[in-house]
C-alpha positions in Angstrom: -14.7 9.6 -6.9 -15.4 11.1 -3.3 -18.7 11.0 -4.3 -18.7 7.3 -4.1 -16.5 8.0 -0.5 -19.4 9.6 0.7 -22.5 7.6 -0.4 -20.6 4.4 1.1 -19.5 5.9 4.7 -21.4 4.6 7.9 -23.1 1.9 5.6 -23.2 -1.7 4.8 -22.0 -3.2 1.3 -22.5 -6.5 0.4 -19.9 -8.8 -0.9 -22.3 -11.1 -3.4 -19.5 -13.6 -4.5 -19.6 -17.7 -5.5 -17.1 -19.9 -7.3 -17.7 -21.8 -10.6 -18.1 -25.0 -8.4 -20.9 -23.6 -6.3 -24.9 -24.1 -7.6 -25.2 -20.0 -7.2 -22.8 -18.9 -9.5 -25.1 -19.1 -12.4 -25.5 -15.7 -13.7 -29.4 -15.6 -13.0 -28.7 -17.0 -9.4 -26.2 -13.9 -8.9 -28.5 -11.0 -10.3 -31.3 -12.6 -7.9 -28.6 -12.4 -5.2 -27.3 -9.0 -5.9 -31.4 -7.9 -6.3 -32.0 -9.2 -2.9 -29.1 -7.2 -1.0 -29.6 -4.0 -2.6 -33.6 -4.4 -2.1 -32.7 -5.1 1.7 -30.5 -1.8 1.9 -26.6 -2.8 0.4 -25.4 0.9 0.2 -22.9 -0.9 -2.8 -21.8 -4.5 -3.8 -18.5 -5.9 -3.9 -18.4 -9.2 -6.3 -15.5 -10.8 -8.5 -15.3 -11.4 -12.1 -16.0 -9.1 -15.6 -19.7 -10.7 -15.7 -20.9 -10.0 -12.6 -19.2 -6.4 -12.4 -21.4 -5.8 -16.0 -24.2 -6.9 -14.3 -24.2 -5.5 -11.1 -23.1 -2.1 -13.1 -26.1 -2.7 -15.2 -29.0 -3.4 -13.0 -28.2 -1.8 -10.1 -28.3 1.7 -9.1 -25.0 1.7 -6.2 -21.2 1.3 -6.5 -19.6 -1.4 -7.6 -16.5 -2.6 -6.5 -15.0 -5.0 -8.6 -12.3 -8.1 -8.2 -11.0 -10.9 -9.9 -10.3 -14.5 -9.1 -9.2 -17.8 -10.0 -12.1 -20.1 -11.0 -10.2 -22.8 -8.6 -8.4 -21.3 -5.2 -4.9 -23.0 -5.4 -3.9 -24.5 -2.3 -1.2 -22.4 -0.8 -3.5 -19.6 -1.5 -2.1 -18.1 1.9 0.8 -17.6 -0.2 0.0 -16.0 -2.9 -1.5 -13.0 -4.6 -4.7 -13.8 -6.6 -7.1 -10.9 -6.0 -6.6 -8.9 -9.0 -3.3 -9.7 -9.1 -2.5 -8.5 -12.4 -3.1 -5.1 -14.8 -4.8 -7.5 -17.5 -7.8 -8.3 -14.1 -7.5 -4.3 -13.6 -8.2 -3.8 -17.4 -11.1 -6.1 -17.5 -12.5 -4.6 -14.6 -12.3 -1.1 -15.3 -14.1 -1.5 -18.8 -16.9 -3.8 -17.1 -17.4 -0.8 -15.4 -16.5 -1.2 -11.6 -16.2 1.7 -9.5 -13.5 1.0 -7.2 -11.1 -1.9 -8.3 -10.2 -4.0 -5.1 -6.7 -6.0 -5.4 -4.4 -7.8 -3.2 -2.5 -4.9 -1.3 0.2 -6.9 0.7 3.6 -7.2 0.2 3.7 -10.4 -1.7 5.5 -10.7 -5.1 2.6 -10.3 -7.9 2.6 -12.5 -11.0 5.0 -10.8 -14.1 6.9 -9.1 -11.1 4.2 -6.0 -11.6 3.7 -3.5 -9.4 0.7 -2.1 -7.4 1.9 1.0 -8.0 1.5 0.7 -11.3 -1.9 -0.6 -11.2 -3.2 2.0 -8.9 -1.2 4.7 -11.5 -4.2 2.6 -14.3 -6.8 2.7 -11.6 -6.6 6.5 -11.5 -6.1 7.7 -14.9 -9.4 5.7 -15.6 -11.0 7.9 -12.5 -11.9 4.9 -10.4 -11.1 4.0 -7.2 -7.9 1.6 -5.9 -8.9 -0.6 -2.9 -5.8 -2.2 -1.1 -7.2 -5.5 0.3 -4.5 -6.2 2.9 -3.6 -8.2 5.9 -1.3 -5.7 8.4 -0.3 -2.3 9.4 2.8 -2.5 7.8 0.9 -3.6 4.0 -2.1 -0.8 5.2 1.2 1.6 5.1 3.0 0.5 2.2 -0.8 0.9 0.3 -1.0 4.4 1.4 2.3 5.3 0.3 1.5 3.4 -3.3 -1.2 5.6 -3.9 -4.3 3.5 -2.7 -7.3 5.4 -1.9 -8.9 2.7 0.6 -7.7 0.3 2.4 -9.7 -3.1 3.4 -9.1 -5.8 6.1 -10.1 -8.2 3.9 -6.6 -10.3 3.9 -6.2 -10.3 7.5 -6.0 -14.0 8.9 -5.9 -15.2 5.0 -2.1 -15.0 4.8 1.3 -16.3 6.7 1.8 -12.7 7.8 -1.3 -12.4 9.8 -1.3 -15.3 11.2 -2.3 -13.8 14.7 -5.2 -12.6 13.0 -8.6 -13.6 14.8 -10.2 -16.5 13.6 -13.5 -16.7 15.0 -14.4 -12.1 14.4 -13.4 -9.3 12.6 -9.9 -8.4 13.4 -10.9 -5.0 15.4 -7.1 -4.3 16.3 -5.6 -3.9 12.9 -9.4 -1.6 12.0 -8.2 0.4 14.9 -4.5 0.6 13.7 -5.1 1.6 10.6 -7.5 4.0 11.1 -5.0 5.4 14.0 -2.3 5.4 11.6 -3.3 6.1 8.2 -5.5 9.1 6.9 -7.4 6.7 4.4 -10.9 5.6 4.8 -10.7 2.3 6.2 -12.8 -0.6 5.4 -13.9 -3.7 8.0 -14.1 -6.9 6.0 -14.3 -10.4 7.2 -15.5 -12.6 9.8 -18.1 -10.7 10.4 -21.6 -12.4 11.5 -23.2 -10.2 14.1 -24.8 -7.0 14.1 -23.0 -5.8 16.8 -19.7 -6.4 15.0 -20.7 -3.9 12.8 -21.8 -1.4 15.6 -18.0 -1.9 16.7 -16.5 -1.8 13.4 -18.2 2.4 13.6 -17.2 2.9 16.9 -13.8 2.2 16.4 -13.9 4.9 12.9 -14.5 2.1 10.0 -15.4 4.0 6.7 -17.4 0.9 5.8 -18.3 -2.2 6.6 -18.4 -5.4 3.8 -20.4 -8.3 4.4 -20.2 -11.7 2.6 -20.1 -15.3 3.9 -23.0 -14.2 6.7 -25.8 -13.2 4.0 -24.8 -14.5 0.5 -23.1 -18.0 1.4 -26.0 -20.5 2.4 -23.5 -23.4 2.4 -21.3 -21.6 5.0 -24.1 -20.2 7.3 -25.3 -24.0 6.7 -22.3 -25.3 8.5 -22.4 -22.4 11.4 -25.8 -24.2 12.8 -25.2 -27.9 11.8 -21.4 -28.0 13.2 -21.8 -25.8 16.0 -20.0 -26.2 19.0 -22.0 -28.2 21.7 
Protein backbone atom coordinates (compact mmCIF):
# COMPACT_ATOMS: atom_id res chain seq x y z
CA UNK A 1 0.00 0.00 0.00
CA UNK A 2 2.72 2.81 0.51
CA UNK A 3 3.88 1.80 -2.54
CA UNK A 4 0.93 3.20 -4.30
CA UNK A 5 1.65 6.43 -1.59
CA UNK A 6 4.72 6.90 -3.25
CA UNK A 7 4.19 6.32 -7.01
CA UNK A 8 1.12 8.94 -6.66
CA UNK A 9 3.04 11.85 -4.64
CA UNK A 10 3.90 15.18 -6.49
CA UNK A 11 1.73 13.81 -9.53
CA UNK A 12 -1.43 14.27 -11.41
CA UNK A 13 -4.37 11.61 -11.45
CA UNK A 14 -7.06 11.83 -13.48
CA UNK A 15 -10.61 11.54 -12.40
CA UNK A 16 -12.20 9.81 -15.88
CA UNK A 17 -15.93 9.82 -14.74
CA UNK A 18 -19.54 10.20 -16.89
CA UNK A 19 -23.11 9.44 -15.83
CA UNK A 20 -25.47 6.87 -17.69
CA UNK A 21 -27.19 10.04 -19.23
CA UNK A 22 -24.06 11.33 -20.82
CA UNK A 23 -22.99 10.06 -24.71
CA UNK A 24 -19.36 9.09 -23.00
CA UNK A 25 -20.33 6.71 -20.64
CA UNK A 26 -20.31 3.88 -23.06
CA UNK A 27 -17.80 1.45 -21.98
CA UNK A 28 -15.57 1.90 -25.34
CA UNK A 29 -15.91 5.74 -24.91
CA UNK A 30 -14.40 5.36 -21.20
CA UNK A 31 -11.41 2.90 -22.10
CA UNK A 32 -10.64 5.57 -24.99
CA UNK A 33 -10.79 8.18 -22.23
CA UNK A 34 -8.93 6.47 -19.59
CA UNK A 35 -6.20 5.42 -22.69
CA UNK A 36 -5.84 9.08 -23.42
CA UNK A 37 -5.02 10.39 -19.79
CA UNK A 38 -2.65 7.74 -18.86
CA UNK A 39 -0.91 8.15 -22.59
CA UNK A 40 -0.71 11.94 -21.65
CA UNK A 41 1.02 11.18 -18.21
CA UNK A 42 -2.17 10.35 -15.36
CA UNK A 43 0.29 8.91 -12.60
CA UNK A 44 -3.37 6.92 -11.55
CA UNK A 45 -7.15 7.20 -12.37
CA UNK A 46 -9.84 7.83 -10.19
CA UNK A 47 -13.41 6.64 -11.94
CA UNK A 48 -16.82 5.33 -10.37
CA UNK A 49 -18.55 2.08 -10.87
CA UNK A 50 -17.49 -1.92 -10.80
CA UNK A 51 -17.11 -1.73 -14.78
CA UNK A 52 -14.89 0.80 -15.19
CA UNK A 53 -12.71 -0.06 -12.00
CA UNK A 54 -12.30 -3.76 -14.02
CA UNK A 55 -11.35 -1.99 -16.77
CA UNK A 56 -9.15 0.58 -15.75
CA UNK A 57 -7.54 -2.45 -13.51
CA UNK A 58 -7.36 -4.35 -16.66
CA UNK A 59 -5.78 -2.27 -19.28
CA UNK A 60 -3.96 0.03 -17.47
CA UNK A 61 -0.68 -0.19 -15.80
CA UNK A 62 -1.33 2.74 -12.66
CA UNK A 63 -3.60 2.76 -9.47
CA UNK A 64 -6.92 2.74 -9.44
CA UNK A 65 -8.97 4.41 -7.13
CA UNK A 66 -12.39 3.31 -7.24
CA UNK A 67 -16.04 4.89 -6.24
CA UNK A 68 -19.49 4.29 -6.59
CA UNK A 69 -22.56 6.30 -7.61
CA UNK A 70 -26.04 6.60 -8.28
CA UNK A 71 -26.84 6.28 -11.99
CA UNK A 72 -29.16 9.56 -11.29
CA UNK A 73 -27.73 12.35 -8.65
CA UNK A 74 -30.80 12.97 -6.43
CA UNK A 75 -31.60 16.42 -5.88
CA UNK A 76 -30.62 17.23 -2.34
CA UNK A 77 -27.41 15.58 -3.15
CA UNK A 78 -25.81 18.32 -0.85
CA UNK A 79 -27.46 16.31 1.70
CA UNK A 80 -26.65 13.23 1.39
CA UNK A 81 -24.02 10.57 1.30
CA UNK A 82 -23.77 8.74 -2.08
CA UNK A 83 -20.07 8.22 -2.75
CA UNK A 84 -19.67 4.78 -1.76
CA UNK A 85 -21.90 5.04 0.79
CA UNK A 86 -22.42 1.63 1.67
CA UNK A 87 -20.08 -1.80 2.44
CA UNK A 88 -22.11 -3.67 -0.48
CA UNK A 89 -20.23 -0.33 -3.01
CA UNK A 90 -16.93 -1.15 -0.92
CA UNK A 91 -17.47 -4.98 -1.67
CA UNK A 92 -17.93 -4.51 -5.32
CA UNK A 93 -15.12 -2.38 -5.51
CA UNK A 94 -12.58 -4.12 -3.72
CA UNK A 95 -13.22 -7.41 -6.00
CA UNK A 96 -13.18 -5.25 -9.32
CA UNK A 97 -9.97 -4.60 -8.17
CA UNK A 98 -9.46 -0.91 -7.08
CA UNK A 99 -6.59 0.10 -5.26
CA UNK A 100 -7.77 2.67 -2.94
CA UNK A 101 -11.57 2.80 -2.34
CA UNK A 102 -12.76 6.52 -2.15
CA UNK A 103 -16.05 7.14 -0.02
CA UNK A 104 -17.91 9.97 1.38
CA UNK A 105 -15.85 10.82 4.56
CA UNK A 106 -18.15 13.55 6.26
CA UNK A 107 -20.15 13.41 9.10
CA UNK A 108 -23.41 12.69 7.46
CA UNK A 109 -25.59 9.75 8.48
CA UNK A 110 -24.90 6.77 5.83
CA UNK A 111 -27.59 4.55 4.42
CA UNK A 112 -28.39 1.28 6.97
CA UNK A 113 -26.93 3.58 9.82
CA UNK A 114 -23.28 2.00 8.79
CA UNK A 115 -20.28 3.18 9.78
CA UNK A 116 -17.01 4.32 8.02
CA UNK A 117 -15.28 2.90 10.48
CA UNK A 118 -16.45 -0.21 9.56
CA UNK A 119 -15.82 0.18 6.00
CA UNK A 120 -12.32 1.36 6.34
CA UNK A 121 -11.93 -1.89 9.03
CA UNK A 122 -13.12 -3.98 5.20
CA UNK A 123 -10.91 -1.63 3.19
CA UNK A 124 -7.85 -2.80 5.24
CA UNK A 125 -8.22 -6.33 5.81
CA UNK A 126 -8.55 -6.53 1.92
CA UNK A 127 -4.95 -4.45 1.89
CA UNK A 128 -6.33 -1.56 -0.13
CA UNK A 129 -6.35 1.85 0.60
CA UNK A 130 -9.40 4.07 2.36
CA UNK A 131 -9.81 7.56 0.81
CA UNK A 132 -11.96 9.98 2.96
CA UNK A 133 -13.57 12.31 0.43
CA UNK A 134 -14.64 15.12 2.72
CA UNK A 135 -15.73 18.65 2.92
CA UNK A 136 -13.96 20.29 6.40
CA UNK A 137 -11.37 20.17 8.95
CA UNK A 138 -13.45 18.93 11.36
CA UNK A 139 -14.66 15.62 8.75
CA UNK A 140 -10.64 15.59 7.62
CA UNK A 141 -10.21 14.95 11.56
CA UNK A 142 -12.95 12.66 12.31
CA UNK A 143 -11.40 10.58 8.96
CA UNK A 144 -8.06 10.42 10.51
CA UNK A 145 -9.27 9.23 13.73
CA UNK A 146 -11.63 6.46 11.74
CA UNK A 147 -8.73 4.97 10.39
CA UNK A 148 -8.61 6.68 6.80
CA UNK A 149 -5.37 6.53 5.13
CA UNK A 150 -5.95 9.66 2.71
CA UNK A 151 -7.89 12.26 2.86
CA UNK A 152 -9.48 14.27 -0.35
CA UNK A 153 -11.04 17.75 -0.81
CA UNK A 154 -13.22 16.44 -3.06
CA UNK A 155 -16.65 17.34 -0.99
CA UNK A 156 -15.69 20.69 -0.20
CA UNK A 157 -18.38 23.29 -1.61
CA UNK A 158 -20.68 20.03 -2.49
CA UNK A 159 -22.34 20.03 0.97
CA UNK A 160 -24.44 22.50 3.51
CA UNK A 161 -21.36 22.29 5.78
CA UNK A 162 -18.97 23.86 3.44
CA UNK A 163 -20.90 26.21 2.17
CA UNK A 164 -18.04 28.91 2.39
CA UNK A 165 -16.24 26.72 0.29
CA UNK A 166 -14.90 28.56 -2.99
CA UNK A 167 -16.87 28.31 -5.87
CA UNK A 168 -15.00 29.46 -8.75
CA UNK A 169 -11.09 27.33 -7.44
CA UNK A 170 -9.80 24.72 -5.43
CA UNK A 171 -10.44 25.44 -1.85
CA UNK A 172 -6.60 26.07 -1.00
CA UNK A 173 -7.51 26.92 2.76
CA UNK A 174 -9.02 23.67 3.89
CA UNK A 175 -5.54 21.82 1.54
CA UNK A 176 -3.61 23.99 3.88
CA UNK A 177 -5.55 22.99 7.04
CA UNK A 178 -5.49 19.70 6.71
CA UNK A 179 -2.24 19.28 5.76
CA UNK A 180 -1.26 21.66 8.93
CA UNK A 181 -3.39 19.50 11.06
CA UNK A 182 -3.37 16.08 10.08
CA UNK A 183 -0.31 13.68 9.44
CA UNK A 184 -2.17 12.07 6.35
CA UNK A 185 -1.31 12.60 2.76
CA UNK A 186 -3.66 14.98 1.61
CA UNK A 187 -5.29 15.14 -1.74
CA UNK A 188 -6.43 18.49 -3.82
CA UNK A 189 -9.62 17.77 -5.75
CA UNK A 190 -12.03 20.05 -7.36
CA UNK A 191 -12.41 23.12 -9.21
CA UNK A 192 -9.35 22.91 -10.48
CA UNK A 193 -8.81 24.31 -14.26
CA UNK A 194 -5.37 25.91 -14.26
CA UNK A 195 -1.97 24.74 -14.19
CA UNK A 196 -1.00 26.96 -11.74
CA UNK A 197 -3.65 25.65 -9.41
CA UNK A 198 -1.81 22.74 -9.36
CA UNK A 199 1.65 24.42 -8.80
CA UNK A 200 -0.26 25.82 -5.64
CA UNK A 201 -1.90 22.80 -4.56
CA UNK A 202 2.42 21.50 -4.09
CA UNK A 203 3.39 24.52 -2.66
CA UNK A 204 1.04 24.41 -0.01
CA UNK A 205 2.19 20.28 0.71
CA UNK A 206 -0.79 18.39 -1.47
CA UNK A 207 0.14 14.59 -1.72
CA UNK A 208 -1.73 14.74 -4.93
CA UNK A 209 -3.55 16.45 -7.15
CA UNK A 210 -7.03 14.84 -9.03
CA UNK A 211 -8.28 16.26 -12.04
CA UNK A 212 -11.76 15.80 -13.62
CA UNK A 213 -14.28 18.18 -15.12
CA UNK A 214 -11.17 20.26 -16.83
CA UNK A 215 -9.79 17.28 -19.13
CA UNK A 216 -12.53 14.44 -19.24
CA UNK A 217 -15.88 16.54 -19.26
CA UNK A 218 -16.27 18.15 -22.86
CA UNK A 219 -19.78 19.26 -22.04
CA UNK A 220 -18.56 21.25 -19.02
CA UNK A 221 -15.30 22.78 -20.51
CA UNK A 222 -18.05 23.39 -23.41
CA UNK A 223 -19.96 25.72 -21.14
CA UNK A 224 -16.61 27.52 -19.61
CA UNK A 225 -16.01 29.26 -23.28
CA UNK A 226 -19.67 29.55 -24.62
CA UNK A 227 -21.07 31.09 -21.16
CA UNK A 228 -18.19 32.96 -20.12
CA UNK A 229 -18.38 36.06 -18.42
CA UNK A 230 -18.23 39.19 -20.79
Amino acid sequence: MKDILRQIKGTVVVSVQAMPSEPLYLEKCMAAMMKSVVTGGASALRVAGVRDVRNAKRLFDVPVIGLTKPNVIPKNWKEIVYITPTMHDVIDLIQAGADIVAFDGTLRKRPNNEKIEDLIRYIHVHKRLAMADISTLEEGLAAQKAGADILSTTLAGYTLESADSPKDEPDFELLKQLVENTNLPVVLEGRIWEPEQVDRAFELGAHCVVIGSAITRPQLITKRFVFRKG
